[in-house]
N, CA, C and O atoms as a GROMACS GRO file, in nm:
protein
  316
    1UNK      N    1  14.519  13.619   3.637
    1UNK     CA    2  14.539  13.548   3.512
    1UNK      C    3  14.587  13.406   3.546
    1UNK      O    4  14.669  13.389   3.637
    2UNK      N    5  14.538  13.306   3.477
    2UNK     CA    6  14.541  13.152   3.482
    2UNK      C    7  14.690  13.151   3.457
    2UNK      O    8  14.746  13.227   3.379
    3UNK      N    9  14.761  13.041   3.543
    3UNK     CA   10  14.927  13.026   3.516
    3UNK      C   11  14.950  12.978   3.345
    3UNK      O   12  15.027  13.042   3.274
    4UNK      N   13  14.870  12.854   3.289
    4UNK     CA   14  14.885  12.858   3.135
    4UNK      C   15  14.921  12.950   3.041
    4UNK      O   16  15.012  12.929   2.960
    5UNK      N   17  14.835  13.085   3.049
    5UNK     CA   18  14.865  13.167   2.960
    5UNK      C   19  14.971  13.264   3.005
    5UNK      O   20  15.014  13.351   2.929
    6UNK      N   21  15.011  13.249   3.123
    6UNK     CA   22  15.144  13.317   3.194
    6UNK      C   23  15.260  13.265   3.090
    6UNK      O   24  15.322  13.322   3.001
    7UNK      N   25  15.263  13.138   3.138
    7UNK     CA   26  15.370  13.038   3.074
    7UNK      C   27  15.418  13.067   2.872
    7UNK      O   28  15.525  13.077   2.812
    8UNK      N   29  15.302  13.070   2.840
    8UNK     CA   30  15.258  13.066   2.758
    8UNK      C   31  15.331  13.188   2.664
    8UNK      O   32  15.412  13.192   2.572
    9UNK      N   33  15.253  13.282   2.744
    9UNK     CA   34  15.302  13.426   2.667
    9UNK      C   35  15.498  13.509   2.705
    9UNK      O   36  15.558  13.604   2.654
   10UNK      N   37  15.533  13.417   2.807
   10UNK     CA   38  15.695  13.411   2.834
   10UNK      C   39  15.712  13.340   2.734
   10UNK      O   40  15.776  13.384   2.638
   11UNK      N   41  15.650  13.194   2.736
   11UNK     CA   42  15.760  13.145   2.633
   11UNK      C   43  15.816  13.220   2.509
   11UNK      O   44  15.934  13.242   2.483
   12UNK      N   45  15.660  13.266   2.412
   12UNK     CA   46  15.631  13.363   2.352
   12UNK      C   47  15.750  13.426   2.300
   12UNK      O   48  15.828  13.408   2.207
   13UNK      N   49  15.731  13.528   2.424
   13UNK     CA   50  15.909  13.586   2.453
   13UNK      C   51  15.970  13.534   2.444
   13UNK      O   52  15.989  13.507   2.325
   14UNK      N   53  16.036  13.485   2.512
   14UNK     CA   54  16.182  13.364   2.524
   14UNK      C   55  16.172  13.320   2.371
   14UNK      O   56  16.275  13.383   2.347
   15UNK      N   57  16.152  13.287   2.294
   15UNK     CA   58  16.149  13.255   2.159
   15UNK      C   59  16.151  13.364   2.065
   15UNK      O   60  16.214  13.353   1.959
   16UNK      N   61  16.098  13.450   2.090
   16UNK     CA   62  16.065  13.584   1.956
   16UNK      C   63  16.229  13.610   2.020
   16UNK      O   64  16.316  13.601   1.934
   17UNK      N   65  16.265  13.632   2.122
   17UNK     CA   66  16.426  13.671   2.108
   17UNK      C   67  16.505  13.590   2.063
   17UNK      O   68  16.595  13.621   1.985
   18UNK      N   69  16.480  13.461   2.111
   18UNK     CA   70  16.595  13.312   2.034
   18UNK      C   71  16.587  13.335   1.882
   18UNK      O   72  16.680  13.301   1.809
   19UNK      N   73  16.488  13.385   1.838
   19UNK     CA   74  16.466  13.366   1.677
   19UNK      C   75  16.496  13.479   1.641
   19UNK      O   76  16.503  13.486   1.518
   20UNK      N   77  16.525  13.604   1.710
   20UNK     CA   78  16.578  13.748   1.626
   20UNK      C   79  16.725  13.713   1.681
   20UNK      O   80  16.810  13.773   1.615
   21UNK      N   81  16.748  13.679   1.725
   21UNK     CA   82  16.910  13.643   1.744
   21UNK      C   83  16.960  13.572   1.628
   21UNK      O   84  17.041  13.603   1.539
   22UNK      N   85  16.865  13.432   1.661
   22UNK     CA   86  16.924  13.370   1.542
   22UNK      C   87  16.926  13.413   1.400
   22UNK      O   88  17.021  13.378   1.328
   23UNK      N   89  16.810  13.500   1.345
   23UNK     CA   90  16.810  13.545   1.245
   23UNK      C   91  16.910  13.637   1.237
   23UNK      O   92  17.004  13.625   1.158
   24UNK      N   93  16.898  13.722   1.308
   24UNK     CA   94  17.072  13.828   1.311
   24UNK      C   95  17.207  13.766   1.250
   24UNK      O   96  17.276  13.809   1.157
   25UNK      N   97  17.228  13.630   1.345
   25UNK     CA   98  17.355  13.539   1.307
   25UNK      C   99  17.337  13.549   1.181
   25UNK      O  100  17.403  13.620   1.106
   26UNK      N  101  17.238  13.471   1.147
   26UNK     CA  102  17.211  13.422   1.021
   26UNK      C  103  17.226  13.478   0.859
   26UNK      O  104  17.264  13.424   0.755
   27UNK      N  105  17.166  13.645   0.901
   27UNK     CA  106  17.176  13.766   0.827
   27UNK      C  107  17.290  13.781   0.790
   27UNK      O  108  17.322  13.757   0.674
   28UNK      N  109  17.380  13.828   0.885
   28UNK     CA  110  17.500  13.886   0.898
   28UNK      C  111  17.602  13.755   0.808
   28UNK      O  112  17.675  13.779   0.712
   29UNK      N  113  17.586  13.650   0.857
   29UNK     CA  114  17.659  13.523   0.810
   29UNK      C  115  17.672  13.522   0.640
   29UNK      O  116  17.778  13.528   0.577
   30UNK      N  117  17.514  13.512   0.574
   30UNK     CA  118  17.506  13.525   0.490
   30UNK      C  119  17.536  13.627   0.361
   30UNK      O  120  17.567  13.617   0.242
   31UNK      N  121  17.511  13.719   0.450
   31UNK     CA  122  17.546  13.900   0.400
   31UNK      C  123  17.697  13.876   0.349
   31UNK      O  124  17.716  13.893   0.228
   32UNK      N  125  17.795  13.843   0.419
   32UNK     CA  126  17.946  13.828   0.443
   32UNK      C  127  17.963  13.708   0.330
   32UNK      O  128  18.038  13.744   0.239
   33UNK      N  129  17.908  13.564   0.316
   33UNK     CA  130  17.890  13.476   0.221
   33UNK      C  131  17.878  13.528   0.090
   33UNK      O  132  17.989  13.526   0.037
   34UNK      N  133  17.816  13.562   0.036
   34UNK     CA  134  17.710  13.593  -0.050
   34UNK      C  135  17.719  13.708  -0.072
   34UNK      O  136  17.748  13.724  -0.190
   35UNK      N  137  17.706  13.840   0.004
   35UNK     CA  138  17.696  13.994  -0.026
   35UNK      C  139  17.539  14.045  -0.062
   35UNK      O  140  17.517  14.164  -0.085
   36UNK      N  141  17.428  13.941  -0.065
   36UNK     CA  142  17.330  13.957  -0.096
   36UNK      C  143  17.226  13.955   0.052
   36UNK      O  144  17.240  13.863   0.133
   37UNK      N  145  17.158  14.028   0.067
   37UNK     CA  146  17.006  13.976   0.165
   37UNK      C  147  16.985  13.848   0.098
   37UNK      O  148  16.999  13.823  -0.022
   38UNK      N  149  16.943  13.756   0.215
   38UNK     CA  150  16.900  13.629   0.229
   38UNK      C  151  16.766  13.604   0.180
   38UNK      O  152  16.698  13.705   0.196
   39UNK      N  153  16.693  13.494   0.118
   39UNK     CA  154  16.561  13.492   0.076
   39UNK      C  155  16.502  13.508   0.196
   39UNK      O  156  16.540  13.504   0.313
   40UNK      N  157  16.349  13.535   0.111
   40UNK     CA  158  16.248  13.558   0.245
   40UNK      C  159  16.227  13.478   0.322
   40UNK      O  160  16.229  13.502   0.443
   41UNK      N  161  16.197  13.347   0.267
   41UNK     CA  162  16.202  13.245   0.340
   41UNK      C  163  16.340  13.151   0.411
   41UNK      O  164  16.375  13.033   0.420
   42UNK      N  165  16.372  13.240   0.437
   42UNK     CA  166  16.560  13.117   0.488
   42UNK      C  167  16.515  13.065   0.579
   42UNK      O  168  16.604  12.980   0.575
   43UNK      N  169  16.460  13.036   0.659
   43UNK     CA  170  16.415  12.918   0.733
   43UNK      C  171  16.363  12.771   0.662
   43UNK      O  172  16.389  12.671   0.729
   44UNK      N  173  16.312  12.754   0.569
   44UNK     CA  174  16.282  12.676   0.471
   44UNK      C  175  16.370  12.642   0.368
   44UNK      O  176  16.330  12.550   0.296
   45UNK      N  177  16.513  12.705   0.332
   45UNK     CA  178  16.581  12.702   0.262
   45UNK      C  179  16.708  12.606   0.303
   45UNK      O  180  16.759  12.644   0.409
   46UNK      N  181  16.754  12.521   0.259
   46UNK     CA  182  16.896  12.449   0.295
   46UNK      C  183  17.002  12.575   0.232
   46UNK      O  184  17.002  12.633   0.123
   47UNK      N  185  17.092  12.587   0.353
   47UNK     CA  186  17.225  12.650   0.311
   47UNK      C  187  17.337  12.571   0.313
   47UNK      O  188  17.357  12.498   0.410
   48UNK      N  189  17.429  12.574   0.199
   48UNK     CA  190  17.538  12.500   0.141
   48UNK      C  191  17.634  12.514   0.308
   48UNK      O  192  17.684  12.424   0.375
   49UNK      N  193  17.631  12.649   0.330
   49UNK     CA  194  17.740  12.697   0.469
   49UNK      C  195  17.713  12.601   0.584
   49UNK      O  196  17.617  12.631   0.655
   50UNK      N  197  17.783  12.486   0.618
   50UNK     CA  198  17.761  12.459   0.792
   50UNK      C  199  17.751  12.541   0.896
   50UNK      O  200  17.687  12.511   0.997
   51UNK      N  201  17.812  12.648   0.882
   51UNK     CA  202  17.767  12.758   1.032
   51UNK      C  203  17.643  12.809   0.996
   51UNK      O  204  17.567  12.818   1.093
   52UNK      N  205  17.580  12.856   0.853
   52UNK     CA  206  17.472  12.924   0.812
   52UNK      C  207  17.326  12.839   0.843
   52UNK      O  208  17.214  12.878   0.875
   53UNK      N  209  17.394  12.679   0.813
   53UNK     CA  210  17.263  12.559   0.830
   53UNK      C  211  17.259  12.558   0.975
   53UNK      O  212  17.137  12.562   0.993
   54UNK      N  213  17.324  12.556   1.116
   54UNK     CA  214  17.366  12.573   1.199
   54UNK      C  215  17.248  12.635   1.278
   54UNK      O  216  17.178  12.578   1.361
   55UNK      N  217  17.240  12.778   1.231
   55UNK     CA  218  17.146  12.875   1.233
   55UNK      C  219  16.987  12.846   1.215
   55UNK      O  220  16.880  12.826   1.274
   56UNK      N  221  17.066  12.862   1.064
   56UNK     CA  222  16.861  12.838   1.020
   56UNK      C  223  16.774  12.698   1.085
   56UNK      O  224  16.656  12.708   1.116
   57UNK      N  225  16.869  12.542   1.100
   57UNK     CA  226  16.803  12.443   1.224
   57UNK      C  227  16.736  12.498   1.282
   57UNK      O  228  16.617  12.523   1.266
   58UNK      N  229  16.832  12.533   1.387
   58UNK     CA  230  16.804  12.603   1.508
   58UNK      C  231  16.696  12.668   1.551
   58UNK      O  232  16.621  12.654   1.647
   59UNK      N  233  16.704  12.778   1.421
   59UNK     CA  234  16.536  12.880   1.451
   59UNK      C  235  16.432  12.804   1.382
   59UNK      O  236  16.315  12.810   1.419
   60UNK      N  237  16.483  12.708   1.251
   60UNK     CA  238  16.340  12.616   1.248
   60UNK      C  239  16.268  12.504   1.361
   60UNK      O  240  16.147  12.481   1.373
   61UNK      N  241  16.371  12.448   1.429
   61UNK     CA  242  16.320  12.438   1.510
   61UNK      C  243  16.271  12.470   1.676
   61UNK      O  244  16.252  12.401   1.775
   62UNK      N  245  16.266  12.562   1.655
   62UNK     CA  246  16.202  12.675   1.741
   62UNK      C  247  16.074  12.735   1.765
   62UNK      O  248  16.017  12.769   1.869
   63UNK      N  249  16.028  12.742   1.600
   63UNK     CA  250  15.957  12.776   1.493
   63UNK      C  251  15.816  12.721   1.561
   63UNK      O  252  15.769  12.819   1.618
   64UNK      N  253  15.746  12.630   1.576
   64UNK     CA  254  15.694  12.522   1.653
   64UNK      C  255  15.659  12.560   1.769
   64UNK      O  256  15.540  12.584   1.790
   65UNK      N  257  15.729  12.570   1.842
   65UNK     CA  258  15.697  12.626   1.993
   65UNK      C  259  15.611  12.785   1.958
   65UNK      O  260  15.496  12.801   2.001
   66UNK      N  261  15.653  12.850   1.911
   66UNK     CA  262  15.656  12.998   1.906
   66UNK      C  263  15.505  13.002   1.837
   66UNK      O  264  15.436  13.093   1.881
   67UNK      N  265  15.451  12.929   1.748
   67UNK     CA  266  15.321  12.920   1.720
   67UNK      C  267  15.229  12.861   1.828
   67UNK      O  268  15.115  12.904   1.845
   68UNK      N  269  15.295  12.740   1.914
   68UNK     CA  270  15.215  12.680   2.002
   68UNK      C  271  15.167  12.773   2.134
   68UNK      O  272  15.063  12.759   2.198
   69UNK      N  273  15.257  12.857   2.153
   69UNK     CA  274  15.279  12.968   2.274
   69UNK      C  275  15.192  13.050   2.232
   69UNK      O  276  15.107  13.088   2.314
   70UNK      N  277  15.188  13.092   2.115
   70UNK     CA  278  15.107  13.243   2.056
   70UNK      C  279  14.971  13.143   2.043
   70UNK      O  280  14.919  13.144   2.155
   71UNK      N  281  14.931  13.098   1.996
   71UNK     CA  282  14.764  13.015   1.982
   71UNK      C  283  14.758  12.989   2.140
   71UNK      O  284  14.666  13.049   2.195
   72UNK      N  285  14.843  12.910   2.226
   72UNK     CA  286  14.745  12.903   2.381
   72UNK      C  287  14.681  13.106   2.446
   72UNK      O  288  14.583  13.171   2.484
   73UNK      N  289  14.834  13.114   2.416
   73UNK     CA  290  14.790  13.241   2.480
   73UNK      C  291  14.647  13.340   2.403
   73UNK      O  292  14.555  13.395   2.463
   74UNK      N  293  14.673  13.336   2.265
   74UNK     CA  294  14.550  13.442   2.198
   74UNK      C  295  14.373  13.330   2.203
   74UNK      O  296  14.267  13.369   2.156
   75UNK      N  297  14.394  13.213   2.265
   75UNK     CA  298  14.304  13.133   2.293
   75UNK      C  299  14.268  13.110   2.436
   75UNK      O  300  14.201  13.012   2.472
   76UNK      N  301  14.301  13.177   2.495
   76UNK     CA  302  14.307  13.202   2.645
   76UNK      C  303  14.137  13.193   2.680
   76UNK      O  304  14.069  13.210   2.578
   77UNK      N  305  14.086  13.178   2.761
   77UNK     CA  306  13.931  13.175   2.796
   77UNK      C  307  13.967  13.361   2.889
   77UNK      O  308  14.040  13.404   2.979
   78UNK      N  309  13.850  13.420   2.783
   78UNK     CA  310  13.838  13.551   2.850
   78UNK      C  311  13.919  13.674   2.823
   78UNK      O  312  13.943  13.777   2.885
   79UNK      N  313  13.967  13.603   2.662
   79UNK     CA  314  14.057  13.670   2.604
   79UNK      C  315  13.997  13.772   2.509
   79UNK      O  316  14.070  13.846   2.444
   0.00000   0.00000   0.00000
């Protein structure tokens, strides 16, 4: 296998965990705030909380990579 889609499909990884982490924080943060599940979209959403906005940044920008990783790799020649 070509080193690109090596790279590629780690990053992949390395990100799908940065972003269930962060969503965890995020969950839990809010849950405790609020008492409610978070909208579907909280990545797109501004939160009033500085530790909660903190979070959701973070995995938005993340967000980016994690699409760029998943398209090289499922675009792979010979895939």
């Amino acid at each position: 296998m070509p080193p690109l889609p090596v790279v590629a499909l780690t990053l992949f990884m390395a990100v799908s965990f940065g972003l269930l982490i962060l969503g965890r924080r995020f969950l839990r943060g809010y849950v405790a705030l609020h008492g409610t599940q978070p909208p579907s979209m909280w990545m797109f959403r501004r939160s009033d909380d500085p530790e909660l906005e903190r979070f959701r940044r973070a995995a938005l920008a993340l967000l980016p990579f994690y699409v760029i990783a998943a398209v090289i790799y499922l675009l792979r020649p010979g895939a």
